[in-house]
C-alpha positions in Angstrom: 77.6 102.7 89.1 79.6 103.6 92.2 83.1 104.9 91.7 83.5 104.8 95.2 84.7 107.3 97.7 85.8 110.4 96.7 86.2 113.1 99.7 88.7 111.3 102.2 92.3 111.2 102.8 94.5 108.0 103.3 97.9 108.2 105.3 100.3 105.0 105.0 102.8 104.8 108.0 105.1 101.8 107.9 108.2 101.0 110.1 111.5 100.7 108.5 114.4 98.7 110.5 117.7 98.4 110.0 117.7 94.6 109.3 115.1 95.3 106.5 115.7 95.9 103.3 113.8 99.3 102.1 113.8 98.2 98.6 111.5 95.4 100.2 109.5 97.3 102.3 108.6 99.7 99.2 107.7 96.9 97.2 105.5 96.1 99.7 104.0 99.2 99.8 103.5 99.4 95.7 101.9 96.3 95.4 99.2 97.4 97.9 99.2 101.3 97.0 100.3 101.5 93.4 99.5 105.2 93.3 101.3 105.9 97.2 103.8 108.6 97.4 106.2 109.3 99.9 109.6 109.0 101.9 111.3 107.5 104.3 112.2 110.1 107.5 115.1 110.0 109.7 116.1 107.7 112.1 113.0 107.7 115.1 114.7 107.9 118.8 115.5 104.3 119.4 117.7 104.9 116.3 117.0 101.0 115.3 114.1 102.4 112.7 113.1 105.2 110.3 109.2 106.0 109.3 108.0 105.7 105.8 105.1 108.2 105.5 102.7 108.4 102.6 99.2 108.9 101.0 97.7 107.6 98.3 93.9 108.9 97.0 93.2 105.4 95.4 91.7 102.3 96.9 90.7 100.8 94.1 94.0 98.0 94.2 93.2 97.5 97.5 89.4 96.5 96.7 90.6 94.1 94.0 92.7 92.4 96.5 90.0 91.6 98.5 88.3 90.3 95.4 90.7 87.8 93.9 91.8 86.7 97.2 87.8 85.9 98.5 87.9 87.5 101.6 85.2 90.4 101.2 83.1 88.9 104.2 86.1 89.4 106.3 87.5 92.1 105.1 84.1 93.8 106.3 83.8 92.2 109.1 87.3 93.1 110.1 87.2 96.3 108.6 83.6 97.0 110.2 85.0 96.1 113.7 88.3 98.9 113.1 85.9 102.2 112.1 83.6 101.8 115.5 84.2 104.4 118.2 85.5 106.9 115.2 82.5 108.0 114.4 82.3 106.8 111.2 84.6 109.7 109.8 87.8 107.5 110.4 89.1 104.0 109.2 92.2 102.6 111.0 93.8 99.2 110.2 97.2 97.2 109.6 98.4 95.6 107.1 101.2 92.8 106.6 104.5 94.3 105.4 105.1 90.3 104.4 102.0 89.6 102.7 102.4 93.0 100.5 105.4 91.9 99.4 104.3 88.7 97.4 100.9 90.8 96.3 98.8 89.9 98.5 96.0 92.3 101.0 96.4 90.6 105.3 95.0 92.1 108.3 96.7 92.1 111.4 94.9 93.0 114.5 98.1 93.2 116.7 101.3 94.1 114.8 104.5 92.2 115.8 107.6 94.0 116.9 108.9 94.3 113.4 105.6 96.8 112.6 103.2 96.5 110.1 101.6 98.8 107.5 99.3 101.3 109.0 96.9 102.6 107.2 94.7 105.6 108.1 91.8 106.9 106.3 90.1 109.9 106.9 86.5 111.1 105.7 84.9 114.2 104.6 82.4 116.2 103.0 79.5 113.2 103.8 81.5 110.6 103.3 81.8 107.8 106.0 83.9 104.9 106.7 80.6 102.1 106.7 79.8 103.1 102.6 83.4 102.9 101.9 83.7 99.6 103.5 80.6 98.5 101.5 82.6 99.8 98.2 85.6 98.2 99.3 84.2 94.7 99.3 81.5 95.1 96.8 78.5 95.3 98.7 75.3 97.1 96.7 72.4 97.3 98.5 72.8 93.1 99.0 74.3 91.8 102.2 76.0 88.7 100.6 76.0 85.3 101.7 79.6 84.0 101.0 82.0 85.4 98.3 81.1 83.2 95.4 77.5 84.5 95.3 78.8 87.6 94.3 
């Protein structure tokens, strides 16, 4: 049985504007990282935003997203495409501050001006970002065909 990664570290930076409502933005944040911890910093230099910085050393709501919502082909396809050219010790990808809110795990390849959720996770001791992604969305040994043959 695979409990899934154990030696990395996951960093959470997300954007927070003044015309957004922080309450919101955490919200978002909780739904995706139940387990995240963190704050939100002081105003950045265009004084418009602050940074929320976190971590979190559980995926396993994350996984379960991409379960209920039947999108583990393209969550490691999209997720497969993000760890190349790191060599394999690093996983970078965005996430929808919108779609977090109402529950729910989105990519987005090229975050809008409001910012997305960034998440950055970081591998060590023989762990690599390709069996992680494999853990992620439930891939043993089996290169599925489509979702419900799971």
């Amino acid at each position: 049985m695979n409990l899934g990664p154990t030696h990395f570290s996951t960093e959470i930076g997300v954007p927070v504007y003044a015309t957004e409502d922080e309450d919101r933005v955490l919200e978002s944040i909780r739904n995706l990282f139940p387990e995240a911890s963190g704050k939100t910093g002081e105003h950045t230099e265009d004084k418009r935003k602050r940074l929320w910085t976190g971590r979190t050393d559980n995926l396993d709501n994350l996984k379960e997203m991409f379960q209920k919502q039947m999108i583990r082909d393209t969550a490691r396809a999209f997720l497969m495409e993000n760890c190349k050219g790191q060599g394999g010790r690093r996983l970078v990808f965005n996430l929808s501050k919108q779609a977090g809110l109402v529950g729910k795990a989105s990519f987005v390849e090229n975050p809008g001006p409001m910012g997305e959720i960034e998440i950055d996770i970081r591998f060590e001791s023989g762990e690599d970002a390709e069996t992680t992604i494999k853990w992620l969305t439930n891939i043993s040994g089996v290169e599925p065909v489509g979702d419900d043959e799971i």
